[in-house]
N, C-alpha and C positions, 0 to 999 in steps of 0.2 A: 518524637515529633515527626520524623519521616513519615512512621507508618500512618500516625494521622492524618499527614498532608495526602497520602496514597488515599486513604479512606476516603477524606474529603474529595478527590480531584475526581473517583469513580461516582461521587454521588452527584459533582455537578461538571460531567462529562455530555458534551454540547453536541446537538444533532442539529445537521444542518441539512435539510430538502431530502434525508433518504440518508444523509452523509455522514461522516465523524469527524469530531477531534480528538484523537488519542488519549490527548495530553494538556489539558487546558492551561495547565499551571504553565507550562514551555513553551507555550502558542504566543505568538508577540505578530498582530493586526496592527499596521498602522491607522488609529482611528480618528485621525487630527482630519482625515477628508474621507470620511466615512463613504458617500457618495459615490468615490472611484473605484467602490469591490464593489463586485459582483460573484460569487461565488454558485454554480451548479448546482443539481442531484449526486445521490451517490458518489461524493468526495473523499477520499478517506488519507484524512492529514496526521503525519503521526509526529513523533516528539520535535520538540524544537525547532519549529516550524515557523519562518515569518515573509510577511507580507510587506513591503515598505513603499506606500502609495506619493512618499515625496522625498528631497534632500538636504541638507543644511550647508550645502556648497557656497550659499550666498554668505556665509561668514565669511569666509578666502578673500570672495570679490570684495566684498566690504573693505577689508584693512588692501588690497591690495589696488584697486582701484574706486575707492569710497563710491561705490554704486552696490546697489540690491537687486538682484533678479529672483525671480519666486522656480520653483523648481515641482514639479506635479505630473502624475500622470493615472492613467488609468491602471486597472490589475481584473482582467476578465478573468473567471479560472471555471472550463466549463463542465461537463457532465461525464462520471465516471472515469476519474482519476484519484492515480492511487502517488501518494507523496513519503519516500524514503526519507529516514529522519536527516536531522538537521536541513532542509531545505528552504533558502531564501527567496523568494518573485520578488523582484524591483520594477519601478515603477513603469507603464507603458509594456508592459506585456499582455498577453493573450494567450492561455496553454487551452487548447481546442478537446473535443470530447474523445473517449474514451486511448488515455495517454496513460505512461508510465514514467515518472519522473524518478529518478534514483539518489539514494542517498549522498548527503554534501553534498547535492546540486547546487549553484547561484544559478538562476533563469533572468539573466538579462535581457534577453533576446524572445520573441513568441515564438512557441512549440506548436506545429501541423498538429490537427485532429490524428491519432490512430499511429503515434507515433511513442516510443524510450527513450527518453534524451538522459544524457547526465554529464556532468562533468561544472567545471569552472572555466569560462561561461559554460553554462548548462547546453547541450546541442546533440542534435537527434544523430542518435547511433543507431538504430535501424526501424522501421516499421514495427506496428502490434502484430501485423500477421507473421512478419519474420520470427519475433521473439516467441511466439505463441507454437510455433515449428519446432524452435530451437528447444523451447520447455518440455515439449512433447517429446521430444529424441532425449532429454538427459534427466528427465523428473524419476524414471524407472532407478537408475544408478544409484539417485542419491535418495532415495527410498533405501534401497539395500543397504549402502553406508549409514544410513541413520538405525534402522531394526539390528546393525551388526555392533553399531553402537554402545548399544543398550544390552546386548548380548555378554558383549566384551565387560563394560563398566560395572556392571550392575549384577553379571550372573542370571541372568531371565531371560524370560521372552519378553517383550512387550506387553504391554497391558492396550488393550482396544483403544482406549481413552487416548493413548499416546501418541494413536494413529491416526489422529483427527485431521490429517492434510492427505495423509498416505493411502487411505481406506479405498481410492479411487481405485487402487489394484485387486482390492477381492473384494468391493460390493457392487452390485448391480442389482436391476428390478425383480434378481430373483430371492435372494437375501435381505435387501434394502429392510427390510421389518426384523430381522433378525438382529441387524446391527444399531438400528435408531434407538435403542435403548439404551444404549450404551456409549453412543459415539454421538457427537453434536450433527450430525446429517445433515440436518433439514436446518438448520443457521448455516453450515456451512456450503452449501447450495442454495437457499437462498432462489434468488427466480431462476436460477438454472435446472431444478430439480427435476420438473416433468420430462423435459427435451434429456437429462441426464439417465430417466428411467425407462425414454423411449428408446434412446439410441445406442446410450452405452453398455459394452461387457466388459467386465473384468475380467483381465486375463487368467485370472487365479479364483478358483470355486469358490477359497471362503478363506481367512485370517490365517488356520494352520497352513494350509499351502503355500502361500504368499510365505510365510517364514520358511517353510524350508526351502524355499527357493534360496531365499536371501542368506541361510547356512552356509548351501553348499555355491554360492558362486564369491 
């Protein structure tokens, strides 16, 4: 039954403006005020993920001072964000375009355009340019712990395929057709590909280099 619910959940996995739902079956929209989402391009929401556009607090009030007040708000969520699983948006927020919201977020509170937030309440830990700095100084690292990984566990080298995040270290526009048969490239660049083949070098000539680096350090 699992793997059919899997089966099924890939066949009616939901694109939105350019965007994804990972995970439809674990996706929970509040769609009682449909009206109050607004959801971007290029969104990419993954497991367990929910949206909650109002509250049922006026139960409380009810028994405790027999009055109703209605409880609502809006959930703007805008262009080119990326959502760590299990993350909840309540109601009256605003997360601005190209953000990175981190796994077990609650976003109470609206997140700046160009901003990492995470935590409970959700709230910005640093800028995209800072994180995008910080990824650049330590993606090399753990590129090597991961091929030393696979070394260790497994007895091999990697396989191309495996390298579908890492490949950034031995391909460039001079390879780049060497490797795209074998490695998802061009999905995984995506509109960045041109500007990736005009500007970028890899610091490693081609896949066997790159591993021996990652051997001997």
């Amino acid at each position: 039954m699992k793997d059919l619910l899997k089966v099924l959940e890939i066949k009616v996995l939901i694109l939105v403006g350019g965007g994804i739902f990972r995970s439809p079956f674990t996706t929970r929209i509040d769609l009682s005020r449909p009206s109050l989402v607004t959801i971007g391009n290029n969104v990419d929401i993954n497991k367990y993920f929910q949206i909650l556009t109002h509250d049922y607090s006026a139960k409380v009030f009810k028994y405790a001072y027999h009055d109703f007040l209605n409880s609502s708000g809006t959930v703007n969520i805008g262009s080119n964000i990326y959502f760590g699983t299990n993350v909840i948006v309540l109601k009256g927020v605003t997360i601005g375009d190209n953000c990175i919201i981190a796994a077990g977020s609650v976003v109470s509170k609206s997140i700046p355009p160009n901003s990492v937030a995470a935590g409970v309440p959700c709230r910005v830990v640093c800028s995209l340019d800072d994180y995008y700095k910080k990824r650049k100084e330590q993606s090399l690292k753990e590129a090597v712990e991961y091929v030393k990984s696979i070394i260790e566990r497994f007895g091999r080298d990697p396989y191309p395929k495996e390298l579908h995040e890492e490949f950034v270290w031995f391909v460039d526009n001079s390879n780049y057709n060497d490797y795209a048969s074998v490695m998802p490239l061009d999905s995984q660049l995506g509109v960045a590909k041109n500007d990736y083949l005009d500007k970028h070098k890899a610091l490693f000539k081609n896949l066997e280099e790159f591993i021996g680096y990652c051997k001997s350090n």
